[in-house]
Structure formats: structure tokens, C-alpha cells
C-alpha angles and dihedrals in degrees: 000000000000124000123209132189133212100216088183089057100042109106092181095255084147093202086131095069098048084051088048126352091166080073109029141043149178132260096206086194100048102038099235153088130278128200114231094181122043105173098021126178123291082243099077100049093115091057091047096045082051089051097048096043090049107049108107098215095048087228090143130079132170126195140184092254118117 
């Protein structure tokens, strides 16, 4: 799995990291997320899936790519 973030799109919501902090964090400076594990465990998919579908501003993506 492979996450991947729109930092265009991010609007620093941070919901992600209450889905998965283990995953993603936050750029206090910028205002947006940052991803802390690009490739994570398989493990944590659930978290991830719940990440992706709750951002408001659908700036997160994963894929099946390793």
C-alpha cells in the first residue's frame, strides 16, 4: 500500500491523524498534512481507508502499489 497526499488540496483539517497518526502528521507552519509513512503496514489499512474516506477536502489517496 502506498499513501499518497494532495498538498494542494489539504486544507489542515487534520482528521487523518486522528484516523492514523502512526501514518500521518501535521506541518504547523504550512498548514497541512504530511505523510510520515509512505508505504505503512498492511496492519493499519483500516485506519488508512478511514483517513482517506474522511478528509474533507479528499486530498488523500492509497493505492496497492508497494
Amino acid at each position: 500500500m502506498k499513501v499518497v497526499a494532495d498538498l494542494d488540496l489539504c486544507q489542515g483539517h487534520q482528521m487523518c491523524q486522528g484516523e492514523a497518526p502512526d501514518v500521518f502528521g501535521f506541518d504547523e507552519d504550512a498548514d497541512v498534512v504530511v505523510v510520515l509513512q509512505e508505504h505503512p503496514d498492511q496492519s493499519v489499512r483500516p485506519q488508512v481507508r478511514a483517513a482517506v474516506q474522511y478528509c474533507p477536502a479528499m486530498a488523500l489517496a492509497m493505492t496497492d502499489e508497494e
